[in-house]
Phi, psi and omega in degrees: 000127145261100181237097166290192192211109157211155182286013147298314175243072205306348221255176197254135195246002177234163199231348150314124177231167184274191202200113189233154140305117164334037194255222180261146182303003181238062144243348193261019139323154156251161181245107234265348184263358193295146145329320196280303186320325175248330144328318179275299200327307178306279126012292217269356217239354174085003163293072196260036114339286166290006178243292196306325157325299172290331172301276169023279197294357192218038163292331210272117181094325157339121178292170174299338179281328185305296184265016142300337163287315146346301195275310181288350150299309162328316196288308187315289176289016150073056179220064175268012187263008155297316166306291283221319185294289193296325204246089189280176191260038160264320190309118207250022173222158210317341173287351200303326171344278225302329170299338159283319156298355199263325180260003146281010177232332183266338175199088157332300187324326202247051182267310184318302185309297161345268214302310154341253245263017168275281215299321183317323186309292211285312168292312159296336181262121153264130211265094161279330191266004177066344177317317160319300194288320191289267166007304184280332158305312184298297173318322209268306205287316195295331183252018168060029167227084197286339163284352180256296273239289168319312194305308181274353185247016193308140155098299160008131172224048169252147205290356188268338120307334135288356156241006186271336172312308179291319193287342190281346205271336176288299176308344233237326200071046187244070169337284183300338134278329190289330158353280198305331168272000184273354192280327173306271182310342179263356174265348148299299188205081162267005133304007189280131168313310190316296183305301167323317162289321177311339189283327179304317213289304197305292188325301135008276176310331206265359164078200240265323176300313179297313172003278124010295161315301172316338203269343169297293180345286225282317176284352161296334190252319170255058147231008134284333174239271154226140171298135162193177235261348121036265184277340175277338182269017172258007181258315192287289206284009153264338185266009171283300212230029161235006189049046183252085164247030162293300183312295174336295199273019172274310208273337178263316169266030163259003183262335187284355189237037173245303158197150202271350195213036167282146199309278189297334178291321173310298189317309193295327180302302196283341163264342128016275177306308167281353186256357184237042186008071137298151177316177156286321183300316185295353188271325221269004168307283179306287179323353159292291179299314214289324168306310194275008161267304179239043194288007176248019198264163173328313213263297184314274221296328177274326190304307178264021177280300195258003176260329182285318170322305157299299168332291192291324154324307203268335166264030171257312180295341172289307190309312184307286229297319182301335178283000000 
């Protein structure tokens, strides 16, 4: 998945999700030696390296859901203009989605017109690979309206839709629901990664008691699969917020020799860095790469939102003061 983590925000600060066939719930058994089965597990577990890999060597003649883990790993790793290359605006089959979330994430401006032409998609087609309806989800969560977002994946008893549900019901602050749907996916699949993480995610939110859980959830999956950073910075925000921070910064700089400027271990590092009174240089160190990496991301974008606020605030009260 890319569903992140950082202890600013227990919710998911990202919005790529995997993307399965519509189908039924005993029809979502997997074929556990398959391609398709370690290309998304990999995706949902944040190697999406390792998922494109596996796609990769079977791209040619590959159906769209097979090469949708594909692309959304580009989207993960901040390689979309690969998409932009291989996914022309001619294209006719369910990836064309994906080309749309990549220019919805590259010019904002135009996101509304995007979502037109999502939802047109999404009403008119019928979606076997489910990409569309998830897609259109994915843009709506990316412009923060987690309520249209809700609105298209409403009813869905696919689990990736039911977790893309959980993570907008989290963004909502709505706990209590997202509770019921994640009980709703374990009754589907409670061995599913997808569930085992909603689970983590909702535990996470649900604040320092719950926590513990989450911290299985995290140490499980990577001593079954691999650590990454995913999964270490979900590990970093229980020991964040239980004041285990000896622990925090193990884990987090092993998420850095993982990838050096990933997004959320930068957030984490740097409140880290403030709760264990590091200098200003070393807070303002991260925040430096987190700009000059992610200068189009939410937290850059709210951070100088409420740093322009203050400013004027703070000239407003010099002027009164000087009159």
């Amino acid at each position: 998945i890319f569903c992140s983590f950082h202890f600013v925000n227990f919710c998911i600060s990202s919005y790529i999700l995997p993307i399965t066939s519509n189908k039924s719930n005993m029809s979502q058994e997997e074929d556990t030696n398959s391609t398709l089965f370690y290309a998304r597990n990999e995706y949902y577990i944040g190697n999406f390296m390792g998922s494109v890999n596996f796609v990769l060597p079977e791209s040619s003649g590959s159906g769209s859901e097979l090469l949708s883990y594909m692309y959304l790993s580009y989207l993960a790793m901040d390689s979309g203009r690969l998409i932009a290359n291989d996914i022309k605006e001619n294209n006719n089959t369910p990836l064309l989605a994906l080309r749309y979330i990549h220019e919805a994430f590259e010019q904002p401006n135009k996101v509304e017109d995007i979502l037109n032409k999502l939802t047109d998609k999404v009403a008119g087609e019928e979606d076997e690979t489910n990409i569309w309806r998830i897609a259109t989800a994915i843009v709506y969560c990316y412009d923060e309206q987690f309520e249209n977002a809700l609105k298209i994946l409403h009813g869905s008893t696919n689990l990736e839709s039911m977790a893309l549900s959980v993570q907008c019901l989290l963004r909502l602050n709505r706990i209590d629901l997202a509770k019921q749907l994640v009980a709703k996916m374990q009754e589907i699949s409670d061995d599913h990664t997808l569930t085992q993480l909603a689970q983590a995610w909702v535990a996470l939110s649900s604040g320092t008691e719950s926590m513990q859980d989450a911290f299985h959830i995290y140490q499980e999956f990577c001593e079954k699969f691999k650590p990454t950073p995913l999964l270490l910075n979900g590990q970093a925000v229980v020991h964040l917020g239980l004041e285990r921070y000896e622990e925090a910064e193990s884990v987090l700089r092993e998420s850095m020799t993982k990838k050096h400027n990933d997004y959320d271990t930068l957030i984490n590092m740097m409140v880290l860095a403030h709760l264990t009174g590091k200098s200003q240089e070393t807070i303002q160190r991260y925040w430096e790469q987190l700009r000059q990496f992610y200068p189009k991301s939410q937290f850059v974008k709210d951070f100088d939102k409420k740093s322009d606020e203050f400013d004027k605030l703070c000239l407003k009260y010099s002027i009164d003061s000087a009159a």
